[in-house]
C-alpha positions as CSV (number, residue, x, y, z in Angstrom):
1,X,94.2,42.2,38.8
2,X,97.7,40.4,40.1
3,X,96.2,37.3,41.5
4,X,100.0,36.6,43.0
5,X,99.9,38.3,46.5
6,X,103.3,37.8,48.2
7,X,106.5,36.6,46.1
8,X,108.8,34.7,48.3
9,X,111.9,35.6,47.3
10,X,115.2,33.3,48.2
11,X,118.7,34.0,47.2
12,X,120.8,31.3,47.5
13,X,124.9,29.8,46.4
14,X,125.9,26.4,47.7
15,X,123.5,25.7,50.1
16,X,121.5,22.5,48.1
17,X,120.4,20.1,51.4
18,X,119.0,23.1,53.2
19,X,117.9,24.5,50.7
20,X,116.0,21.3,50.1
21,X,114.2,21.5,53.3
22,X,113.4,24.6,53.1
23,X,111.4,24.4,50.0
24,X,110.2,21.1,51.1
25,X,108.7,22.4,54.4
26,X,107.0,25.6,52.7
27,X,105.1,23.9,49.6
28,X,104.1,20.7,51.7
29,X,102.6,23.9,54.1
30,X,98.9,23.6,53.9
31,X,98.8,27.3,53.8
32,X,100.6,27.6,50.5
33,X,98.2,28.7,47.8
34,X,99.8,28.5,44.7
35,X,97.0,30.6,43.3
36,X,98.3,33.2,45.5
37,X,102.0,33.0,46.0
38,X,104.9,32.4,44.0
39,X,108.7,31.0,45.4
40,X,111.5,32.7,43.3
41,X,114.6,30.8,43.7
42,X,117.9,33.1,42.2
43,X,120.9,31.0,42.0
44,X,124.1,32.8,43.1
45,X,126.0,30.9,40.7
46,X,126.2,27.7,43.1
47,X,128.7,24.7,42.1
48,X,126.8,21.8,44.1
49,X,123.8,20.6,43.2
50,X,121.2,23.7,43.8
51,X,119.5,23.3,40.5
52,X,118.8,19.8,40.6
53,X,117.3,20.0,44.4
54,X,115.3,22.7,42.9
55,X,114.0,20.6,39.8
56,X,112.5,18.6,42.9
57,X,109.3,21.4,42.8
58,X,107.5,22.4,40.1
59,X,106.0,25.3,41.4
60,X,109.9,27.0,42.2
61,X,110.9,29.1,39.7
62,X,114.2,29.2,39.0
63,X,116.9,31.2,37.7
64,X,120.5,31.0,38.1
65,X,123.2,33.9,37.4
66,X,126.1,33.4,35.1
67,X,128.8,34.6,38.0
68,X,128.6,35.1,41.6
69,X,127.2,38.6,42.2
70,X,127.5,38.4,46.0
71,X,124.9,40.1,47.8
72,X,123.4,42.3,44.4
73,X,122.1,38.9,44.0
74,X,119.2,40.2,46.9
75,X,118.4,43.2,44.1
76,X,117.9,40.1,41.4
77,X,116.1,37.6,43.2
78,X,113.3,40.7,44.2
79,X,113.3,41.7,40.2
80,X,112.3,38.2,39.0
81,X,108.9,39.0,41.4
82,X,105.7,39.4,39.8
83,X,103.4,39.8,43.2
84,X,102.2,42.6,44.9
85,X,104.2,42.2,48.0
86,X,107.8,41.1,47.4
87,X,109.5,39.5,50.7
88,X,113.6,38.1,50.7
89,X,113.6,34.9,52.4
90,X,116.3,32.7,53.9
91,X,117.3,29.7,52.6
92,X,117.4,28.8,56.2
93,X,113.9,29.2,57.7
94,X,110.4,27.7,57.2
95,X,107.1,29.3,58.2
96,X,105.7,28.2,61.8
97,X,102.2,26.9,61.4
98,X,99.6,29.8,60.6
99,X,102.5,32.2,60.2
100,X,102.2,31.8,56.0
101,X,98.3,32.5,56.1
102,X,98.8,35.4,58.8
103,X,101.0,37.3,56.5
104,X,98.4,36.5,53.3
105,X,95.6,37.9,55.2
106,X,97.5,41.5,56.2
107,X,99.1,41.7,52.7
108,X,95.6,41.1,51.4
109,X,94.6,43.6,54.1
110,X,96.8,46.2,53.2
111,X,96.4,46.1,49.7
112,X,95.7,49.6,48.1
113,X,96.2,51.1,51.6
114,X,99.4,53.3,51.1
115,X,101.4,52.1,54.2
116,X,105.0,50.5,54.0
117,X,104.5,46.8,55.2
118,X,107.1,44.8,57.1
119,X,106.6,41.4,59.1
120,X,109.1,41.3,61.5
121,X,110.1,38.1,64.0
122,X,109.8,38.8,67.8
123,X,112.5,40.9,69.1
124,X,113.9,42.0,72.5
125,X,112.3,45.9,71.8
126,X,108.5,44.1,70.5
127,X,106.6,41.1,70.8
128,X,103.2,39.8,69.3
129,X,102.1,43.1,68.4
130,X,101.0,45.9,65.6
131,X,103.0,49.2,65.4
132,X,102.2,52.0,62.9
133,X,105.6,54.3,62.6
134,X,106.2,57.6,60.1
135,X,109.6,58.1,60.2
136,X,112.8,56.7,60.1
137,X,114.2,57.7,63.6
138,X,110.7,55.8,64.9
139,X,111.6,52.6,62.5
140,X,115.2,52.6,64.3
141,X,113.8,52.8,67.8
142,X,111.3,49.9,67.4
143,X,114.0,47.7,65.0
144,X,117.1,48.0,65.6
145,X,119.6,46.3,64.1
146,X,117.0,43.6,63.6
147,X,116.6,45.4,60.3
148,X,120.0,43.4,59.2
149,X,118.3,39.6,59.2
150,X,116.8,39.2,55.4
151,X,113.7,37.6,56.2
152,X,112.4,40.7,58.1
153,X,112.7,42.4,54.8
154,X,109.5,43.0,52.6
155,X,108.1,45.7,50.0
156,X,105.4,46.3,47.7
157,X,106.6,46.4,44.2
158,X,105.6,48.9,42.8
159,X,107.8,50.9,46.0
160,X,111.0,48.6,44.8
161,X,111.0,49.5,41.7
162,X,110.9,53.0,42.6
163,X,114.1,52.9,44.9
164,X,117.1,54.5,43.1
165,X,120.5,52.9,43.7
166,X,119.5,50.2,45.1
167,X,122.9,48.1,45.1
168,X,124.8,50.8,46.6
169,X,125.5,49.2,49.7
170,X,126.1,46.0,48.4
171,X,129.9,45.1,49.5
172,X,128.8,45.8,52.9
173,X,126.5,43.2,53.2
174,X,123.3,45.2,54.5
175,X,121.7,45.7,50.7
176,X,118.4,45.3,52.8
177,X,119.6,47.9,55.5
178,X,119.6,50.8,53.0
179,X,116.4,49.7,51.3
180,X,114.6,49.4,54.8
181,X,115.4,53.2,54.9
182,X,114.6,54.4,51.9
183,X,110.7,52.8,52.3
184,X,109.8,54.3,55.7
185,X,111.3,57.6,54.3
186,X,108.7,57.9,51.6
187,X,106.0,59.3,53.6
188,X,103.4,57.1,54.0
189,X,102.8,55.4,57.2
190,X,104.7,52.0,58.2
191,X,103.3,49.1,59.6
192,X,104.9,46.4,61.2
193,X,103.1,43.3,62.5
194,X,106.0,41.8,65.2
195,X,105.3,37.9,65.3
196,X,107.1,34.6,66.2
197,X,106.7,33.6,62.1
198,X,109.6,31.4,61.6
199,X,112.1,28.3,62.6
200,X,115.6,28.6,62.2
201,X,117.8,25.7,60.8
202,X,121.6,26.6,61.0
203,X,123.5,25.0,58.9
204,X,127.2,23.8,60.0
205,X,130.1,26.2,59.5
206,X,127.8,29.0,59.0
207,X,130.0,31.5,58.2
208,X,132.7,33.2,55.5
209,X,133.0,36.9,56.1
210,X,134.5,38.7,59.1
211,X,131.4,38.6,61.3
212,X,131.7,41.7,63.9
213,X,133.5,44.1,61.2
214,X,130.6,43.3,59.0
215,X,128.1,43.7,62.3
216,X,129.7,46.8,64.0
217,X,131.4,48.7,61.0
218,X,129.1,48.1,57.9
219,X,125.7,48.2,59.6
220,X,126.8,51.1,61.7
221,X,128.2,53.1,58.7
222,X,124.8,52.7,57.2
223,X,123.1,54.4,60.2
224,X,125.5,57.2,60.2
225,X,124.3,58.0,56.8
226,X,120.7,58.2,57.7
227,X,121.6,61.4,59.5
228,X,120.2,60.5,62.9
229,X,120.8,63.0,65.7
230,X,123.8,61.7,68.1
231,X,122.2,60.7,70.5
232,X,120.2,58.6,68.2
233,X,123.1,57.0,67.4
234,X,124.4,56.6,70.4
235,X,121.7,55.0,71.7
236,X,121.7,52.7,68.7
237,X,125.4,51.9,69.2
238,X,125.0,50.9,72.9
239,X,122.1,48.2,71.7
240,X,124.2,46.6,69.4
241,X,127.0,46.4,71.5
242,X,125.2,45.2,74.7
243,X,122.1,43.0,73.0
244,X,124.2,41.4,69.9
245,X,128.0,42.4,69.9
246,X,128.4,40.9,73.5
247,X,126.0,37.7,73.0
248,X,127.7,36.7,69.8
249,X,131.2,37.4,71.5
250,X,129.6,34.1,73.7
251,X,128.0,32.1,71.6
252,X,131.6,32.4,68.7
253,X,134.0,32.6,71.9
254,X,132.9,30.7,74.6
255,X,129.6,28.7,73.8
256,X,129.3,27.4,69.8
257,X,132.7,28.2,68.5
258,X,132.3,24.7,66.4
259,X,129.5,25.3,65.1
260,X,130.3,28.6,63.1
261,X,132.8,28.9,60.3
262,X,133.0,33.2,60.7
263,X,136.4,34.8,60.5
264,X,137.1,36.6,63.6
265,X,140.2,38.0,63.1
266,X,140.6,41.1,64.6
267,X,137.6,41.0,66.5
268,X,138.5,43.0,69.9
269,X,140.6,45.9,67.6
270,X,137.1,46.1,65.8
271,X,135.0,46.6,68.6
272,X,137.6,49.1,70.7
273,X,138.2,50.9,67.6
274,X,134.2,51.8,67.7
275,X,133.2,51.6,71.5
276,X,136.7,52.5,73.7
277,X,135.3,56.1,74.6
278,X,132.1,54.5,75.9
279,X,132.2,53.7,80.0
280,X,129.7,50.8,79.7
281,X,132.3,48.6,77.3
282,X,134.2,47.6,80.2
283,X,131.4,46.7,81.9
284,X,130.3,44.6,79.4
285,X,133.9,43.2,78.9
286,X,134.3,42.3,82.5
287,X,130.9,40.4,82.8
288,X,131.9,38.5,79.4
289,X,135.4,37.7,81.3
290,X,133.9,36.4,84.5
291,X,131.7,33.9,81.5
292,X,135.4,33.3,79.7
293,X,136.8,32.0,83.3
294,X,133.4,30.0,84.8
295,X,133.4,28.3,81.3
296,X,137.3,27.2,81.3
297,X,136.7,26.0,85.0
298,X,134.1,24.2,84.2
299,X,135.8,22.2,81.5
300,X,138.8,21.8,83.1
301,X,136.9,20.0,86.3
């Protein structure tokens, strides 16, 4: 049998110093068995030095690709895998203590069992708890668009290998979205074990691509093609707008505008282009106007 369980997968371009820490915290983490679980490193092509920060750790292996492939390099990074369970991984994030051997012991659990698998990070819909789900419309009730962040993403690989298409979404950004789909749509039961797994480092400028266009239009253009009733969709809609669209309007607008390097061009056409026919959008604008105003008055005393 496979003795890898879990291949921690982590696509990366131009990222070397966090990159650095990130490896650095998870094989100095006294639950990394190396008997156990491998760390797959795919290169996006990076011009800095990535390869030698990886030569660092013998136990990375790594694998860089002759051009930038943008996000199909998520589909390569999962093909280099050889463990059972095969889990994308931010560049960004380390393991909280007893997170790493928590998700060994329930992939070693649910080994042979049938069910879909997915470890996701505490959300505002659940917290520090087990759901089993058997459907898609169930997955989108209890996720949301949490399914977007790549570190929530995991699969058995034997089921990976089985999805058709798989970079078919790939200019929008949500590669993972699509795939997230396609596994709970396979008939077996899902599991999901909801957890406070990881730390976050974000690095400075974070950023690139036009962030609500990619947030509002892409991920929602995916939903519309799972074929959700409307009021499904609705419902989803109104979540992202009030528990993410509206927040990152603060936090890129009002709170951390230095800290991000996202283009935002266009931003308010984007979201009344999507949301003007929807009453609670000028609710939500008028609170985020009174924040605008408290914040200039603030600054200005």
């Amino acid at each position: 049998m496979n003795p890898i369980i879990l291949s921690i997968c982590i696509p990366t371009y131009n990222r070397c110093e966090v990159l650095d820490n990130t490896l650095n915290s998870l094989f100095s983490n006294p639950e990394f068995d190396s008997n156990k679980i491998e760390v797959i490193i795919s290169d996006n092509c990076s011009d800095d030095d990535t390869e030698v920060i990886v030569g660092k750790y013998p136990l990375a292996k790594y694998y860089c690709n002759k051009e930038n492939v943008k996000d199909e390099n998520f589909t390569i990074a999962l093909e280099y895998a050889n463990g059972h369970y095969i889990k994308l991984f931010n560049d960004t994030v380390s393991f909280k203590t007893g997170s790493l051997a928590y998700m060994i012991t329930h992939i070693e659990k649910n080994l042979g069992s049938g069910n879909n698998l997915f470890f996701y990070q505490n959300m505002f819909l659940n917290k520090n708890r087990k759901i089993i789900i058997n459907n898609a419309v169930s997955y989108l009730k209890e996720v949301s668009f949490l399914s977007t962040w790549i570190v929530n993403f995991g699969i058995w690989k034997e089921d990976f290998e089985k999805i058709i298409d798989k970079n078919r979404y790939s200019k929008l950004q949500f590669i993972q979205v699509d795939w997230s789909y396609k596994t709970v749509q396979n008939k077996k039961n899902t599991v999901i074990y909801f957890d406070d797994y990881y730390d976050v480092y974000t690095p400075n400028k974070k950023g690139g691509y036009n962030f609500f266009d990619t947030f509002i239009n892409n991920y929602l253009y995916i939903i519309k093609q799972q074929d959700f009733s409307l009021i499904n969709y609705e419902i989803e809609k109104f979540r992202l707008c009030n528990r993410f669209v509206f927040k990152w309007l603060n936090i890129l607008f009002i709170k951390e505008k230095s800290k991000y390097n996202f283009d935002t061009s266009g931003t308010f056409k984007i979201i009344f282009k999507r949301y003007w026919y929807e009453p609670y959008l000028y609710f939500l604008f008028l609170w985020f106007s009174i924040k605008r105003v408290v914040k200039y008055k603030k600054g200005s005393n």
